[in-house]
C-alpha positions in Angstrom: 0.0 0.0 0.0 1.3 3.5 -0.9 1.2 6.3 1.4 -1.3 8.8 0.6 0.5 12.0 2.3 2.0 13.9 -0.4 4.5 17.4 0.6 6.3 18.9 -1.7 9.9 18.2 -1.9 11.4 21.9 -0.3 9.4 20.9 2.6 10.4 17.6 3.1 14.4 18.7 2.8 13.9 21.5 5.3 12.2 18.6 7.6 15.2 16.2 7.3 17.3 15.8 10.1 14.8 16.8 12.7 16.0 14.6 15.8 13.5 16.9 18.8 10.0 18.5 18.4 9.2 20.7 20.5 5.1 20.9 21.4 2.5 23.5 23.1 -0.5 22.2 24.9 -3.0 24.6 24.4 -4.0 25.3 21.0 -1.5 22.6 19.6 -1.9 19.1 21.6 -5.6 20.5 23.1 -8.2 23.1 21.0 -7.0 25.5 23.6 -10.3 25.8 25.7 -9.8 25.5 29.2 -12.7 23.2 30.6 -13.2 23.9 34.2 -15.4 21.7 36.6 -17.4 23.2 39.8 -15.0 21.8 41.8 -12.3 23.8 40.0 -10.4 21.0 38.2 -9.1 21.6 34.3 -10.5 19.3 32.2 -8.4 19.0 28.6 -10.0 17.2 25.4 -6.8 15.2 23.7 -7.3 13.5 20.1 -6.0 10.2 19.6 -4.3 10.6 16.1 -2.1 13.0 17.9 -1.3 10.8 20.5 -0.4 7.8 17.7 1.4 10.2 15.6 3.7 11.0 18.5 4.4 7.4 19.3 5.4 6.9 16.2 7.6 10.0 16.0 9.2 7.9 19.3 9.7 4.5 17.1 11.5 6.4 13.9 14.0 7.8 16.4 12.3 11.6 17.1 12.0 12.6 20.4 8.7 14.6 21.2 9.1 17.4 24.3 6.3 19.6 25.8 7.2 23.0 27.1 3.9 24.2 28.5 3.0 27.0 30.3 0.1 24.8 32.7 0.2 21.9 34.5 -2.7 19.2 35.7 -2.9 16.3 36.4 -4.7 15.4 33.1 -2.0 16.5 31.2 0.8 14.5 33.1 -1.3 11.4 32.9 -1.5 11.8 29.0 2.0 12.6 28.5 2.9 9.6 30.6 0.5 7.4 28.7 2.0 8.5 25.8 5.6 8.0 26.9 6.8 11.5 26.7 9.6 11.8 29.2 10.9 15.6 28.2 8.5 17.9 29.2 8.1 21.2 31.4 5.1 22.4 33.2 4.5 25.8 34.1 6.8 27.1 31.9 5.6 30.8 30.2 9.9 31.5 28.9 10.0 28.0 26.8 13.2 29.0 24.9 15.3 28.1 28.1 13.4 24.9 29.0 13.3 23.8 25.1 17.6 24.5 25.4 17.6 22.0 28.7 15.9 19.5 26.6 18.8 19.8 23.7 21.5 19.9 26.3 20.1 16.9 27.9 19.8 15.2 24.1 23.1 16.0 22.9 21.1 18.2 20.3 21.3 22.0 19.0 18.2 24.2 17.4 19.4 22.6 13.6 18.2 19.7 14.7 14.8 20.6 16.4 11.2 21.5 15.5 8.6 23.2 17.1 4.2 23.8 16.8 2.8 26.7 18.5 0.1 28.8 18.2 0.4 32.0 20.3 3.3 34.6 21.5 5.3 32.1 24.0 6.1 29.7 21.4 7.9 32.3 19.2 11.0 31.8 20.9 11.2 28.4 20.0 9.6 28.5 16.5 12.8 31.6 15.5 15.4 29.3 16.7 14.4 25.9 15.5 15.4 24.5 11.8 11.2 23.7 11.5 8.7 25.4 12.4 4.9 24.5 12.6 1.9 25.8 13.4 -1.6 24.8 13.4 -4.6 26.6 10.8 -6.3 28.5 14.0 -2.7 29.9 15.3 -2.1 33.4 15.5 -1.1 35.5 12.6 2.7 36.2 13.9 3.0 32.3 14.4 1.7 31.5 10.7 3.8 34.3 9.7 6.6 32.8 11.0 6.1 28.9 10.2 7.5 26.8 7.9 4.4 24.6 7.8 1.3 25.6 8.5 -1.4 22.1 9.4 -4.6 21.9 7.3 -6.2 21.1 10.8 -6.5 23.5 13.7 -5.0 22.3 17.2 -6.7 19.5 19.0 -7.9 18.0 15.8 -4.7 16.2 14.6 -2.6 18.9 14.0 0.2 17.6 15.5 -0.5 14.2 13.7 0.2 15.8 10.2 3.7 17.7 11.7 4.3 14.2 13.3 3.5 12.2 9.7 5.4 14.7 7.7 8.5 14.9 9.9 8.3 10.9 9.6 8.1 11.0 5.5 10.9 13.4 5.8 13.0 10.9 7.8 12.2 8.2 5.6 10.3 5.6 8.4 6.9 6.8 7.1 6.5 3.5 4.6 8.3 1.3 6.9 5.9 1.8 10.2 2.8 2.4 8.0 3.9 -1.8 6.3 4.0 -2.7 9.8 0.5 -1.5 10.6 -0.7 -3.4 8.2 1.1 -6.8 9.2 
């Protein structure tokens, strides 16, 4: 079976190499609404395509991080779920949390990505060799990505950055042949 994701080839070239990515919560991994319950407890809505995309990002080698600038307990449990082990909570400055997570990799900007969608992630989406946003980010982040996901964030955003950061490393065909075994 042949994949069915098509980018163009600039795309794919600027997208080699990536080794980190480098994720917001709100508005990228979540549709950015804050859910609150009478007893005061943030409730998040996560989709599932994201969630398999960035497993698979983990088997081809990438290492997904979340610099975030909340923290519940819903969000650590899905992180965890998902295996994420790099990630920081409470975090509004992510530019210095995102360069812990390279120092602790053994890995520079050149070989990092990042999707956000609002002011804080701008840091990370100047210095990074890819950036990504997701159709409902703000205007300066579109501006400033070099991909920009047909789907908004929360609705498998981050599953097209994760499927065309694994075409672009060349482990798309492989893991989708083993899906199908």
């Amino acid at each position: 079976m042949p994949p069915a994701l098509n980018f163009p080839p600039d795309l794919l070239l600027k997208a080699q190499g990536i080794r980190v990515v480098f994720l917001d919560v709100d508005g990228v991994l979540t549709d950015g609404g804050l859910y609150i319950s009478e007893h005061g407890e943030t409730i998040k809505r996560f989709n599932t395509l994201d969630g398999h995309g960035l497993k698979l990002l983990q088997r081809a080698g990438i290492t997904p991080a979340v610099i975030t600038g909340r923290d519940s307990k819903a969000l650590r449990m899905r992180l965890a779920a998902l295996g994420i082990e790099h990630a920081h909570f409470g975090t509004e400055d992510k530019r210095p949390a995102a360069e812990l997570t390279l120092k602790a990799l053994g890995l520079d900007w050149p070989q990092a990505a990042a999707m956000g969608d609002d002011w804080p992630d701008l840091a990370m989406l100047t210095r990074c060799a890819f950036a990504c946003a997701p159709a409902n980010a703000q205007a300066e982040l579109l501006a400033q990505a070099d991909y920009v996901t047909q789907r908004q964030g929360g609705n498998g955003a981050v599953r097209e950055l994760c499927d065309l950061l694994l075409v672009a490393s060349g482990r798309y065909v492989d893991l989708l042949q083993e899906a199908m075994q």
